[in-house]
C-alpha positions in Angstrom: 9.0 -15.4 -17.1 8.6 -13.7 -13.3 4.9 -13.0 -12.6 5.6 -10.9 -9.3 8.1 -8.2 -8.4 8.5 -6.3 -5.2 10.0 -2.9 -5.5 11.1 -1.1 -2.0 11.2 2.9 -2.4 14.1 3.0 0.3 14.1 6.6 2.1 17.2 7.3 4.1 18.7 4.7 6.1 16.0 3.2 7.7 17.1 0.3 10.5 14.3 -1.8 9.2 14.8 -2.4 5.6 16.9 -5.5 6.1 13.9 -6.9 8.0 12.0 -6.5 5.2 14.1 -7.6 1.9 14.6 -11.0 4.3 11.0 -11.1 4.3 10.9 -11.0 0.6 13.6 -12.9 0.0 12.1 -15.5 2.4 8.9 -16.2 0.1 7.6 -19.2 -1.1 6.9 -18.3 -4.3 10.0 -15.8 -5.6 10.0 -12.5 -7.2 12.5 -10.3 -8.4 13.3 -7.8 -6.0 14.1 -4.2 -6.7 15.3 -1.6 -4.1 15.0 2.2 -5.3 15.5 5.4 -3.8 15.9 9.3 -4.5 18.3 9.1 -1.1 20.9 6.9 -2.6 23.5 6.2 0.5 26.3 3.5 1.2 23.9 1.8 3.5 21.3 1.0 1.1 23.9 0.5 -1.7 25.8 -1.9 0.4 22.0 -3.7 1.6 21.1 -4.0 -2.5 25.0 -5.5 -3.3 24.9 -7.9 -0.1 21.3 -9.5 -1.6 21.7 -9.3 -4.9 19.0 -6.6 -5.6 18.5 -4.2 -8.4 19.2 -1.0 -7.2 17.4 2.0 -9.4 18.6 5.5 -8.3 16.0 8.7 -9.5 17.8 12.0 -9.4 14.4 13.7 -9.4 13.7 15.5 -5.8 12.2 13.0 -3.3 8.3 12.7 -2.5 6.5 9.8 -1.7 4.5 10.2 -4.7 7.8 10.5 -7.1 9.5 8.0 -5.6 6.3 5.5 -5.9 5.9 6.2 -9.3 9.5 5.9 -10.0 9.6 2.5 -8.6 6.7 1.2 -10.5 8.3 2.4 -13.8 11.5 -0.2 -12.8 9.6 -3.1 -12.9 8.6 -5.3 -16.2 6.6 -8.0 -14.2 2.7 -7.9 -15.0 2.4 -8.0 -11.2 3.7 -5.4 -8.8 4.3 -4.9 -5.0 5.0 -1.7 -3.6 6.6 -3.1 -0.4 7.3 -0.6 1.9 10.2 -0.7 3.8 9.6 -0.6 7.4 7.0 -3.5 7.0 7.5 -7.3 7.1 5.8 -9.7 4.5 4.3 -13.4 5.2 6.2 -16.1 3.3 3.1 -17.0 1.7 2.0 -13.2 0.6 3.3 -13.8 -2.6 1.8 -17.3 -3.0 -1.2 -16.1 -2.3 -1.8 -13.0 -4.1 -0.3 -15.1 -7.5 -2.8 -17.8 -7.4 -5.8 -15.3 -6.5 -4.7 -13.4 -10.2 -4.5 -16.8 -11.6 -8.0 -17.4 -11.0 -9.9 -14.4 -12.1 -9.5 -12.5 -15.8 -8.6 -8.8 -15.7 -8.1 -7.8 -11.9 -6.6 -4.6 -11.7 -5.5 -5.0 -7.8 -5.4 -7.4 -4.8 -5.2 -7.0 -0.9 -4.6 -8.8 2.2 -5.6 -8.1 5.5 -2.9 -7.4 7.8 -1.9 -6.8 11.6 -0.2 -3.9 12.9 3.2 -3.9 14.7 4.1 -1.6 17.5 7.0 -2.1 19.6 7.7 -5.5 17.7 4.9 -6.9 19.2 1.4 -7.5 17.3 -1.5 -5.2 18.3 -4.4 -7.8 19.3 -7.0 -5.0 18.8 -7.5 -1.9 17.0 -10.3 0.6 16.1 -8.9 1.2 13.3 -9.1 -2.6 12.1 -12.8 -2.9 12.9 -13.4 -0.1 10.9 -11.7 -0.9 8.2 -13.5 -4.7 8.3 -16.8 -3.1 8.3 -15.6 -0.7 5.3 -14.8 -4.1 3.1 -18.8 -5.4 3.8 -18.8 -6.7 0.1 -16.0 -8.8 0.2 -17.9 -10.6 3.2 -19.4 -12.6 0.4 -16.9 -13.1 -2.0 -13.2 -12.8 -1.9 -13.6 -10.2 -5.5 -15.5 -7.7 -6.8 -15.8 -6.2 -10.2 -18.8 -3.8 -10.1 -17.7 0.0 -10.2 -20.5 0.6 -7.4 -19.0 -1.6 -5.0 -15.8 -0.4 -6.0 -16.6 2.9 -5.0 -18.6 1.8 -2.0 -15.7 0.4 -0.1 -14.1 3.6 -0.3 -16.5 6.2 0.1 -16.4 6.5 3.9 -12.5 6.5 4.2 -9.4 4.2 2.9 -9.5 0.4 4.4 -7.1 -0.6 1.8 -3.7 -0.5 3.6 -1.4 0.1 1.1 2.0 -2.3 1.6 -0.4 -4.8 0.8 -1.4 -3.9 -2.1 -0.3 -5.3 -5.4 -1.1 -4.0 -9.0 -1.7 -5.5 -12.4 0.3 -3.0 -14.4 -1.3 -5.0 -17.2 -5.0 -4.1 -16.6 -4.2 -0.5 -15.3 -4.6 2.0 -17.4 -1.3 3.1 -18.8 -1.7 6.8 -17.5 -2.2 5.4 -14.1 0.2 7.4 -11.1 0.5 8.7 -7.6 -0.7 12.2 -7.4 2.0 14.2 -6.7 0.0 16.7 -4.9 -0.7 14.9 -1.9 1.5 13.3 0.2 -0.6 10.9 2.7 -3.8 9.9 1.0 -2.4 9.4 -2.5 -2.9 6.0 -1.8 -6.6 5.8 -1.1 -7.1 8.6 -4.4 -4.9 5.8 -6.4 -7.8 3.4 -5.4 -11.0 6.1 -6.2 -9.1 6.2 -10.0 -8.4 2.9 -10.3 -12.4 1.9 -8.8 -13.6 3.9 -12.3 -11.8 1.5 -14.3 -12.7 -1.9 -16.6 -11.9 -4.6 -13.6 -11.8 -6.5 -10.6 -10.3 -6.1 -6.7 -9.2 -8.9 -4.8 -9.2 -9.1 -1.2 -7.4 -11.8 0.8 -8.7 -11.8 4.2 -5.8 -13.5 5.4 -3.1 -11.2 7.5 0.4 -11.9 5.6 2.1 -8.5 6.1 2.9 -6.7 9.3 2.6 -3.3 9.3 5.1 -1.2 11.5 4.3 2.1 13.6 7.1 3.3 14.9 7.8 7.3 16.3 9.3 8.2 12.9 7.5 7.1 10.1 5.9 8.9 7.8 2.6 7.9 8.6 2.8 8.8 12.3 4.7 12.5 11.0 2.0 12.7 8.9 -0.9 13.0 11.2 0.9 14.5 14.2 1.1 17.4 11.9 -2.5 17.6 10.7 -1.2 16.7 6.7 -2.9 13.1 6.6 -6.5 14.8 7.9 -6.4 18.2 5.7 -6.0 15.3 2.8 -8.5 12.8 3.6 -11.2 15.8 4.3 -10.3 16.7 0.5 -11.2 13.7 -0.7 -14.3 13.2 1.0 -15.0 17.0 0.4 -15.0 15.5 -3.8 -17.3 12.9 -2.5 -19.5 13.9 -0.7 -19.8 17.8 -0.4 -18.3 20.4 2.2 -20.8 20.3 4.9 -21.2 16.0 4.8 -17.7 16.0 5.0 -16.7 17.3 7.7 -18.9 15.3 9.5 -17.3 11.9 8.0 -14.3 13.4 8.7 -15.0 13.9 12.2 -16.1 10.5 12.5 -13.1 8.7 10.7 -10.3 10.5 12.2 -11.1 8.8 15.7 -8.9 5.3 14.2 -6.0 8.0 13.9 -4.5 7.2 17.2 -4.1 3.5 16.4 -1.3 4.7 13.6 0.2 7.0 16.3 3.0 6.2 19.1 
């Protein structure tokens, strides 16, 4: 029996996702791969039929929240991917992340570093990165952590977990576990605040084996040109941390913004 699946919550017809599936495909270790989407279209039909792939179709209206929770509900694997589609994956992500479950008892999640793309070139430095490196201080001494104060701690100043390379152990997770369909940009970082309360361990591979794309139309650069991606993280550090000591975090974090920007 498969360990791993990756699931791709295809949106539209983007000109990357054959990019990524090859990715996929191209692992070392092999997983099943399932491609979903609330957008069904010939394109991403005819891309599942030429691979091989599973193809789910949800008829309930598209958010990123529905259609994340959608594609987690398609797989049956203990271990799952959310791979998003405009990103590429390492050969040895899935390797790596396997073997790192393998070793430790009731994980509920594990991470890799990662390197941003822009232009289809590799960023060599970003704000954003060192930030996010000083975030992860107590995985500087060990590549897990199971205490729910260092949970917590990692994520209390802002969200250095990036989220395509991320995958979950629906098996430890509480079986209530979702994306909150209320928020649209930092429903990943909330995913991580829930899951930080729970019975279990994160993993952190330090090792960058995905390569994530910024490009002038993706969600994540729509998100914050329009102000949705701050108003959300604020919120969550407003649950934190208080009104007044929020803002001021906010302030503060929001400056790595215009590495995720074109």
């Amino acid at each position: 029996m498969q360990e791993h699946s990756f699931v791709i919550p295809a949106y539209k017809d983007s000109p990357y996702l054959e990019s990524c599936i090859l990715s996929l495909i191209n692992q070392t270790v092999k997983s099943e791969i399932v491609l979903c989407t609330s957008t069904p279209s010939s394109f991403i039909a005819g891309l599942a039929e030429k691979y091989g792939l599973r193809y789910c179709i949800t008829t309930t209206p598209s958010s990123i929240a529905t259609d994340w929770n959608f594609a987690l509900s398609q797989c049956v694997t203990p271990l799952v991917t959310i791979a998003h589609q405009d990103d590429i994956y390492h050969e040895l992500y899935t390797e790596n992340i396997v073997r790192e479950f393998q070793r430790s008892e009731h994980m509920l999640l594990a991470f890799t570093n990662y390197e941003d793309l822009v232009n289809s070139k590799v960023r060599k430095f970003s704000l954003n990165a060192l930030v996010k490196s000083a975030l992860l201080w107590p995985f500087w001494w060990s590549t897990s952590i199971r205490m729910p104060l260092l949970k917590k701690s990692i994520l209390a100043f802002g969200d250095p977990i990036c989220c395509p390379t991320v995958t979950l152990n629906l098996t430890a997770i509480s079986a209530d576990f979702s994306f909150a369909e209320d928020y649209s940009c930092a429903l990943d970082w909330l995913a991580w605040l829930q899951l930080a309360k729970q019975k279990g361990g994160f993993i952190y591979i330090a090792k960058k084996l995905v390569k994530h794309r910024i490009h002038p139309e993706s969600e994540t650069t729509n998100q914050i040109s329009n102000g949705k991606r701050q108003q959300e993280e604020l919120q969550i550090f407003q649950m934190m941390w208080g009104e007044k000591i929020a803002k001021l975090i906010s302030k503060v974090y929001t400056v790595g913004h215009q590495d995720n920007t074109i």
